[in-house]
Structures are given as C-alpha cells and as structure tokens.
N, C-alpha and C positions, 0 to 999 in steps of 0.2 A: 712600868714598862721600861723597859731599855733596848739600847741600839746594840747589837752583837755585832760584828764583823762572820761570816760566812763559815769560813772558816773556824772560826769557835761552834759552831753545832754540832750541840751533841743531843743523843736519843731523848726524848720526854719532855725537851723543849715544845712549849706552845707559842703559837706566834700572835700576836697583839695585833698585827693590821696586814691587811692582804699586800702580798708579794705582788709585784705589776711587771709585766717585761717590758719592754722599749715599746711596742707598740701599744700599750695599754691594758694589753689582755690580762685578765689574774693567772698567775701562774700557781698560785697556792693561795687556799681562801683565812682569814681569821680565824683562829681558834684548834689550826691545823698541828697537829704532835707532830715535831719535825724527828727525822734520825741524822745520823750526821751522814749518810749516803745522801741523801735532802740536800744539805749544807752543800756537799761535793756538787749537787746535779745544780743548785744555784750559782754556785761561780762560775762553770761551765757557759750557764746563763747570759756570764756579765751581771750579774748581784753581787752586790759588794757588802750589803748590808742587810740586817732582819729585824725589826721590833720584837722582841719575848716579852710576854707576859710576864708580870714579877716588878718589885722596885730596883730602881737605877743601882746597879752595882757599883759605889762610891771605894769602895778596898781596891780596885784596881788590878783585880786578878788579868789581865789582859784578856780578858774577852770583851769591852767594852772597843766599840769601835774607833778610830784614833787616825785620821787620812791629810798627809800632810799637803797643803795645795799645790803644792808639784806631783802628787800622786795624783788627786783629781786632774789638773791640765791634761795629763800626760794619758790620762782614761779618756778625756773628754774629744782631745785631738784625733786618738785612734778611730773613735766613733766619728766624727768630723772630716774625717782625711780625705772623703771623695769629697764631697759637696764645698770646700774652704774657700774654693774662688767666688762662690760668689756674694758680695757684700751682704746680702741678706742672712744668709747664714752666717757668716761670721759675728754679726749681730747678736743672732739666736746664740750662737756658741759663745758670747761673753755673756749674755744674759741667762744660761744657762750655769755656766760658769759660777757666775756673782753667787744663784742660789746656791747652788751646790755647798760653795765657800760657809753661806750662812746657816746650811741645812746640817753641817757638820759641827758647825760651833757648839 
C-alpha cells in the first residue's frame, strides 16, 4: 500500500482503505478503481491524500505523498477558523494537529 497525494490519480488506481469526509461518511469504499476525475472530485472534498493498493513507491516518482507541517497547520486552521475561541477546541486542534504531524511521518 502506499500514501498517494490526490492529485497524483490517475485511471486504474485501486484504493486500499475507504476514503472518509470530515464527518465520517465513506465517500469512496476499498477496493474502488479511481480515474483521476476521482482524484479532482477528492480535493475538491478537502482530501489531501488516498492509500492505493500496490507496495510503497520508495523511487520517488512524486506521487508519494510528502506535507510539510506548515502545510498541515495552515489546512488544519482553515477548518478551525470559526470555532478557535474556544479553549476546547483549540485543544482538539493541537491534538489533531500532533496526529496529523505523526500520520504523515
């Protein structure tokens, strides 16, 4: 399996683990043959990333996904930006945050 970035799909990809939106719904289930209209309609989403089936692409071709944590923050704050005042969520949004950070290593 590997992590693709959205924007690298292309037709005949299969996806390894169900796509989820923000509120949990599956938006596309495992096992699903993406086209890259797919890819497009997922960033659209806010998906930033897809599992494919296949081993970890270690060459480097730049489809492997690669999100610098100022890229994360700066996603994480836009979704954040109504609810920031209050101390609970800001909470949720570092501990959101921290995974993300570690979900990308």
């Amino acid at each position: 399996m590997k992590k693709v970035v959205v924007e690298s799909v292309t037709d005949s990809m299969v996806l390894a683990k169900d796509v989820c939106g923000t509120s949990g719904s599956v938006l596309l289930a495992k096992g699903t043959i993406l086209t890259a209209a797919m890819g497009r309609r997922l960033k659209n989403w806010s998906v930033q990333f897809v599992h494919i089936e296949g081993e970890d692409d270690s060459l480097g071709q730049g489809s492997v996904a690669t999100v610098s944590p100022e890229e994360v923050r700066a996603h994480l704050e836009k979704k954040f930006s109504r609810v920031m005042a209050s101390e609970v969520m800001k909470k949720i949004f570092a501990a959101v945050y921290k995974f993300k950070i570690q979900q990308n290593s």
